[in-house]
N, CA, C and O atoms as CSV, one atom per row, in Angstrom:
chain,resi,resn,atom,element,x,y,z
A,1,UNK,N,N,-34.660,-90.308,-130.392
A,1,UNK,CA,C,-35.800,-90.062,-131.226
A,1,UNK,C,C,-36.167,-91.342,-131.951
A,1,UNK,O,O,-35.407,-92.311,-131.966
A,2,UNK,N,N,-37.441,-91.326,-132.601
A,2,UNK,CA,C,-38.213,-92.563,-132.964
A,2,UNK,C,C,-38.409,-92.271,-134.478
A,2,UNK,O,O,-39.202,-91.345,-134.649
A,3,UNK,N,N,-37.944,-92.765,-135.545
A,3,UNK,CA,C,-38.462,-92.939,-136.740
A,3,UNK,C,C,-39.969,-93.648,-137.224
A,3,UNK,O,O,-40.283,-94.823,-137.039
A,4,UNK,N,N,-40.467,-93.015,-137.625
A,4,UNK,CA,C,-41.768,-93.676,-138.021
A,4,UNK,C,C,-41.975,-94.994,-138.841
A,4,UNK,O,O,-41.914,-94.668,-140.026
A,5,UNK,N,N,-42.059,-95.510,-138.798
A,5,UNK,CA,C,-41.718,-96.763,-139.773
A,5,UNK,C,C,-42.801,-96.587,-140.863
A,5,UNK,O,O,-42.390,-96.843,-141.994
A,6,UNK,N,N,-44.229,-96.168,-140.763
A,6,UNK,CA,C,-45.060,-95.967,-141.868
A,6,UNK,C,C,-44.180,-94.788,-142.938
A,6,UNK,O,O,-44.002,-94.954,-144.144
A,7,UNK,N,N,-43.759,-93.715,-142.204
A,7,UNK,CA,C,-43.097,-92.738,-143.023
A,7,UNK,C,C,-42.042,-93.044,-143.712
A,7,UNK,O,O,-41.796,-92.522,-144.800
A,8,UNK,N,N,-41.059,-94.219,-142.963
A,8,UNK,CA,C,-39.842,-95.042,-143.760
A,8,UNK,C,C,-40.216,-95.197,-144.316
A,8,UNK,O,O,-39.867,-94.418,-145.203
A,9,UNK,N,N,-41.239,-96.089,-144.792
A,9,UNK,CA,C,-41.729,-97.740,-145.212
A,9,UNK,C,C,-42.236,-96.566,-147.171
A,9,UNK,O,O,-41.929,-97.029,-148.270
A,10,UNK,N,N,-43.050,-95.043,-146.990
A,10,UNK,CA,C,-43.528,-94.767,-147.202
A,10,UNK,C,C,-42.247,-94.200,-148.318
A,10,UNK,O,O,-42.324,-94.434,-149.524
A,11,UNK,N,N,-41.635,-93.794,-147.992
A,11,UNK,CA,C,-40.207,-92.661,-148.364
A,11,UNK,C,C,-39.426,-93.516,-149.583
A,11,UNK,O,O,-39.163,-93.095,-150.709
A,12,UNK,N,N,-39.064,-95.156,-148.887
A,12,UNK,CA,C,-38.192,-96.105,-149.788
A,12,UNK,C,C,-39.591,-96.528,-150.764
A,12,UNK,O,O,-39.143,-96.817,-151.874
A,13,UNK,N,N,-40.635,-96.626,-150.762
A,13,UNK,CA,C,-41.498,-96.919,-152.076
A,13,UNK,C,C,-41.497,-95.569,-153.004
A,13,UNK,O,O,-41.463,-95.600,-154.234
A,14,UNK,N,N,-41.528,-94.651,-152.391
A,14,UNK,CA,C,-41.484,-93.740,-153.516
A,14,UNK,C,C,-40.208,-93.721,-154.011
A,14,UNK,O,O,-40.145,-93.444,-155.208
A,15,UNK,N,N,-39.303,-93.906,-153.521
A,15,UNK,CA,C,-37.862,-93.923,-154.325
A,15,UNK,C,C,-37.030,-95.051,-154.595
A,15,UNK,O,O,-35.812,-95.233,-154.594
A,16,UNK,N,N,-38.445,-96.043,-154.923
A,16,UNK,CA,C,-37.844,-97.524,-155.309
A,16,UNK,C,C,-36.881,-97.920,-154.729
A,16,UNK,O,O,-36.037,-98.581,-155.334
A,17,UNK,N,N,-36.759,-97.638,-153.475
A,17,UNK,CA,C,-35.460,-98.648,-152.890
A,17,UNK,C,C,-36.087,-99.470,-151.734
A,17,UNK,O,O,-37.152,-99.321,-151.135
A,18,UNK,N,N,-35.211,-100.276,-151.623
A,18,UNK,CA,C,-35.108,-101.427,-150.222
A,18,UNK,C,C,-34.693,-100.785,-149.072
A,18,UNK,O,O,-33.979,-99.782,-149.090
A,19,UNK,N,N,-35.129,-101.346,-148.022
A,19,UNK,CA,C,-33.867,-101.497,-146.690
A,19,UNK,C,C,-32.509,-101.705,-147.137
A,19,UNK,O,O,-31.796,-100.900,-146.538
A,20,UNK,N,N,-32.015,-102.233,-147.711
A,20,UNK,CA,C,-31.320,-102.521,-148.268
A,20,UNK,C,C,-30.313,-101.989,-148.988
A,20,UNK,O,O,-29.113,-102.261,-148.938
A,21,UNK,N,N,-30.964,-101.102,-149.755
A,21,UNK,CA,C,-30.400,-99.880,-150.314
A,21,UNK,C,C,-29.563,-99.380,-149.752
A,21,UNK,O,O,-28.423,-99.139,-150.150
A,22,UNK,N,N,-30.345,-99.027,-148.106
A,22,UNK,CA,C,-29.724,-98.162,-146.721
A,22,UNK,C,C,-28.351,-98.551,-146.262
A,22,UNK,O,O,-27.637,-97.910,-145.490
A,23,UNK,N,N,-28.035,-99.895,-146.951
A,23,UNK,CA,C,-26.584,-100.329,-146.191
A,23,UNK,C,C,-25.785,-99.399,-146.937
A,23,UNK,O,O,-24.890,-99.120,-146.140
A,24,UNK,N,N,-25.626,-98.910,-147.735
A,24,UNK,CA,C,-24.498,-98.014,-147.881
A,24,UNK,C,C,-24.384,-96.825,-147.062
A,24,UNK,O,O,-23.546,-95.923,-147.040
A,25,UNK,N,N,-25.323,-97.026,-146.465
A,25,UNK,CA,C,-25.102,-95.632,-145.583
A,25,UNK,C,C,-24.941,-95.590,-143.884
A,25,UNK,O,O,-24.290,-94.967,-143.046
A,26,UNK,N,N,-25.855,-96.550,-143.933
A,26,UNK,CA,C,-26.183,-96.929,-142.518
A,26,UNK,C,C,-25.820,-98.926,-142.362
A,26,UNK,O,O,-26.177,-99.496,-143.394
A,27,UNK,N,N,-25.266,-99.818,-141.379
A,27,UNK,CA,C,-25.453,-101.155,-140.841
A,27,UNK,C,C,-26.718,-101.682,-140.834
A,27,UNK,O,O,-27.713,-101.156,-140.336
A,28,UNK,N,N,-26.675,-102.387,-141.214
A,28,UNK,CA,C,-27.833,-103.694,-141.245
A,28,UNK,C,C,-28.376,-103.567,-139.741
A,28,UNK,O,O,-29.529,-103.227,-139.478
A,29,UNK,N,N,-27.698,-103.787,-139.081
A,29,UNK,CA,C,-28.263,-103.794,-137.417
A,29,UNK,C,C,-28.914,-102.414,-137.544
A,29,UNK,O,O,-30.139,-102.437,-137.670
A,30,UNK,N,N,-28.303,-101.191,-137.533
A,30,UNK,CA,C,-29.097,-100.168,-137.326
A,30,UNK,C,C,-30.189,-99.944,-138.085
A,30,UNK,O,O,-31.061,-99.272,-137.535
A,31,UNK,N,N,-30.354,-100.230,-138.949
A,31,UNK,CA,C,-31.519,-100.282,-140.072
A,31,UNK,C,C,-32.733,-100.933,-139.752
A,31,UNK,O,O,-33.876,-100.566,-140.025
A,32,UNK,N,N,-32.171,-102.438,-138.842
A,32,UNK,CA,C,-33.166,-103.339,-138.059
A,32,UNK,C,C,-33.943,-102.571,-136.614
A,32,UNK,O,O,-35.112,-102.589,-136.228
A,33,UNK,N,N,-32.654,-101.894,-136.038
A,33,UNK,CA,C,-33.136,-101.570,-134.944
A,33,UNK,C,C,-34.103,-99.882,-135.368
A,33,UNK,O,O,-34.538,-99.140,-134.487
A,34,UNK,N,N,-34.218,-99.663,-136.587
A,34,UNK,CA,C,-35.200,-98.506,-137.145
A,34,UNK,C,C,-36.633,-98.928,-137.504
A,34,UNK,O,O,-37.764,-98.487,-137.301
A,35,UNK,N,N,-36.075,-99.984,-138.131
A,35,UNK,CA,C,-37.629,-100.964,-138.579
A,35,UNK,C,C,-38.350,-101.574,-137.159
A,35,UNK,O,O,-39.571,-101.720,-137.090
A,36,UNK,N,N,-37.498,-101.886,-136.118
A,36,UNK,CA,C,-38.073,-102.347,-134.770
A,36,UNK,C,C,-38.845,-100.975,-134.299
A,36,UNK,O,O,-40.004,-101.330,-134.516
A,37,UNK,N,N,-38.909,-100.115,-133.974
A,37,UNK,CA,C,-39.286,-99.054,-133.332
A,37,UNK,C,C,-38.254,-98.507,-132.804
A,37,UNK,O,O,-38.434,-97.308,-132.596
A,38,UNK,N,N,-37.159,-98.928,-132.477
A,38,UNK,CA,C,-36.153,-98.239,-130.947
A,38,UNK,C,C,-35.531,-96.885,-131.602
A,38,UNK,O,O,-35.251,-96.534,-132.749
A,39,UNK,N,N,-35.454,-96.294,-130.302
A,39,UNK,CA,C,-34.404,-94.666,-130.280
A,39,UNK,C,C,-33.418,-94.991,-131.118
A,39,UNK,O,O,-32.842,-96.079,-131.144
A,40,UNK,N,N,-33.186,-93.965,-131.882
A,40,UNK,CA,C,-31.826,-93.922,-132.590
A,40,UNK,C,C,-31.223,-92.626,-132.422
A,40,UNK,O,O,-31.953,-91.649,-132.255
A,41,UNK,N,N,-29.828,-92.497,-132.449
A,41,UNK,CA,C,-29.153,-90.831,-132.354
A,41,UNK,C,C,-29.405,-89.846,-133.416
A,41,UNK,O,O,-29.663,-90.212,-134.562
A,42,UNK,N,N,-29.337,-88.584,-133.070
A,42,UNK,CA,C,-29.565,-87.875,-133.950
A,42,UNK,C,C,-28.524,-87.678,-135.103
A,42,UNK,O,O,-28.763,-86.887,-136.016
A,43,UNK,N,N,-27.399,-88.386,-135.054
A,43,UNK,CA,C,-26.562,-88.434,-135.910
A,43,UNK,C,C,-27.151,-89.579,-137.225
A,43,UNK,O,O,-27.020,-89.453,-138.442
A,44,UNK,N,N,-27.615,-90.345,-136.684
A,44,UNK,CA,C,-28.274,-91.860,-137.102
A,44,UNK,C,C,-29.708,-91.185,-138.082
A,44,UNK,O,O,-29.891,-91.230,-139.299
A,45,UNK,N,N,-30.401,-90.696,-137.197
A,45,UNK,CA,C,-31.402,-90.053,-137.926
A,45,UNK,C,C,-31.046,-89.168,-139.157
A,45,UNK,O,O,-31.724,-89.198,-140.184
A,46,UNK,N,N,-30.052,-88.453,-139.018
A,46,UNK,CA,C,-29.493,-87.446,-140.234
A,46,UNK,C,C,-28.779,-88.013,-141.159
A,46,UNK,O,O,-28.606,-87.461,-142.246
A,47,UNK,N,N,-28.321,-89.065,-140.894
A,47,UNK,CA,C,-27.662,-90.096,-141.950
A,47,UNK,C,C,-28.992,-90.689,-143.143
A,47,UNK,O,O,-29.051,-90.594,-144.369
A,48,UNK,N,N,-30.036,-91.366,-142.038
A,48,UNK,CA,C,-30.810,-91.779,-143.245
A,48,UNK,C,C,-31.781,-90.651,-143.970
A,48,UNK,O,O,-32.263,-90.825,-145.089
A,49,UNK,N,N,-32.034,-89.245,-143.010
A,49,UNK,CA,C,-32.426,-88.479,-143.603
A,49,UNK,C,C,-31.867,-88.168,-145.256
A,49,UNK,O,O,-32.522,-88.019,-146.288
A,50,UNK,N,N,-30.547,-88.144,-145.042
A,50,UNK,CA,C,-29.759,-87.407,-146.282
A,50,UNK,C,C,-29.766,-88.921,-146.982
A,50,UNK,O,O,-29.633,-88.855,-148.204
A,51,UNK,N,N,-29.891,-90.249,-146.460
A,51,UNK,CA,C,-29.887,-91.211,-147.661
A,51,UNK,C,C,-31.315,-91.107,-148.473
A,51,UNK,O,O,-31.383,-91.429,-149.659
A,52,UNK,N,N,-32.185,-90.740,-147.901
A,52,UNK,CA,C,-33.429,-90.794,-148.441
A,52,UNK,C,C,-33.979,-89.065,-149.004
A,52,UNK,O,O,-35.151,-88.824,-149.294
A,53,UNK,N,N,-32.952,-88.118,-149.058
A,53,UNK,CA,C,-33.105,-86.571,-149.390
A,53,UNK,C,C,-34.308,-85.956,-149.021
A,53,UNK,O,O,-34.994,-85.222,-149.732
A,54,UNK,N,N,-34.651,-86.505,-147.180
A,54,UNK,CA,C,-35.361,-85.748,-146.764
A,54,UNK,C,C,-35.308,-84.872,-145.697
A,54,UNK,O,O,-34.190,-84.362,-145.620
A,55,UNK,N,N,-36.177,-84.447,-144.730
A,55,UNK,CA,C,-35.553,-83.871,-143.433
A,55,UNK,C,C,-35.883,-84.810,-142.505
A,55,UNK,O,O,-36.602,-85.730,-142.894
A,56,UNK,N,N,-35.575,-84.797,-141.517
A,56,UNK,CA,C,-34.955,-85.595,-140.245
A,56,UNK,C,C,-36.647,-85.195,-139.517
A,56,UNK,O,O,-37.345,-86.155,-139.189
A,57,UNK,N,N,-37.161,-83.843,-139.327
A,57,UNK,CA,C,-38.614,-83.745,-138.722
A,57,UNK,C,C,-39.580,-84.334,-139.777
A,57,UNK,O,O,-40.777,-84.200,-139.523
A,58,UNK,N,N,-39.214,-85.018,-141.015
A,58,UNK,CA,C,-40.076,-85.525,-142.098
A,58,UNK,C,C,-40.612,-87.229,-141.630
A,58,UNK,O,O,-41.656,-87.796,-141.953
A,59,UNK,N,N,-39.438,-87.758,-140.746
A,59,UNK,CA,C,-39.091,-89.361,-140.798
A,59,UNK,C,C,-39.811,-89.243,-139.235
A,59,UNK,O,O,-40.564,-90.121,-138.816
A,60,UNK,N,N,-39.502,-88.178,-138.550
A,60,UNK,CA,C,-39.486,-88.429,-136.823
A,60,UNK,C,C,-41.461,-89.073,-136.910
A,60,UNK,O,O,-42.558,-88.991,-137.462
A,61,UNK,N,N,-40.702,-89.624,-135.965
A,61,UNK,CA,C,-42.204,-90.031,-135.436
A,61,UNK,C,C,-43.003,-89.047,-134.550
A,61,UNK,O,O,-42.184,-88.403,-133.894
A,62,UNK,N,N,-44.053,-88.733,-134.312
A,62,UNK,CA,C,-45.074,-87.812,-133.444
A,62,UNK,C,C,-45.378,-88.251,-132.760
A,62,UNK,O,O,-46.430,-88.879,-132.877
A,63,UNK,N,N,-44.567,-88.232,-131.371
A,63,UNK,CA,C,-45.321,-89.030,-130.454
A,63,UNK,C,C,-46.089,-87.624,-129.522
A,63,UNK,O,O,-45.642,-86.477,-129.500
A,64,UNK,N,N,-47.390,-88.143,-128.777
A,64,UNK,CA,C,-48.170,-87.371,-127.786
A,64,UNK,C,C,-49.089,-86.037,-128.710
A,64,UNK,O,O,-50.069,-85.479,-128.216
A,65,UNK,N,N,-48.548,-85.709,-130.072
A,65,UNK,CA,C,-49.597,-84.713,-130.245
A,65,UNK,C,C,-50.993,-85.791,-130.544
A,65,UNK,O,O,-51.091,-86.962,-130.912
A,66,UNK,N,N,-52.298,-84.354,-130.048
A,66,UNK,CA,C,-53.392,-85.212,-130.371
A,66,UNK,C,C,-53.879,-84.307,-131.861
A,66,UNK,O,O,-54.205,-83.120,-131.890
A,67,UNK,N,N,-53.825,-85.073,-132.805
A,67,UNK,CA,C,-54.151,-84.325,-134.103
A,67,UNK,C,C,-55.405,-85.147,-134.913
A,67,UNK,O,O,-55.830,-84.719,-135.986
């Protein structure tokens, strides 16, 4: 699955934190490879979900619906 990066980007301003922040929860590399676009596991996804106290279908990216 694909994290949205507008929805990241969107999530850590409202809760005043950095990327950065995220290392306590999650690696620097994986954090990079979230901000890049690439697949991450659904374990990976539920990690930063719960660092950021949201849901995991909140962060996912939408790919193919036409809305």
């Amino acid at each position: 699955m694909r994290i949205d990066r507008q929805k990241l980007d969107l999530a850590l301003a409202e809760q005043c934190k950095s990327a950065r922040d995220l290392r306590a929860t999650l690696s620097a590399t994986t954090i990079s490879r979230i901000r890049q676009g690439r697949e991450v596991g659904t374990r990976t996804a539920g990690k930063l979900a719960r660092a950021l106290d949201m849901s995991v279908e909140q962060l996912m990216k939408q790919e193919g619906r036409n809305e």
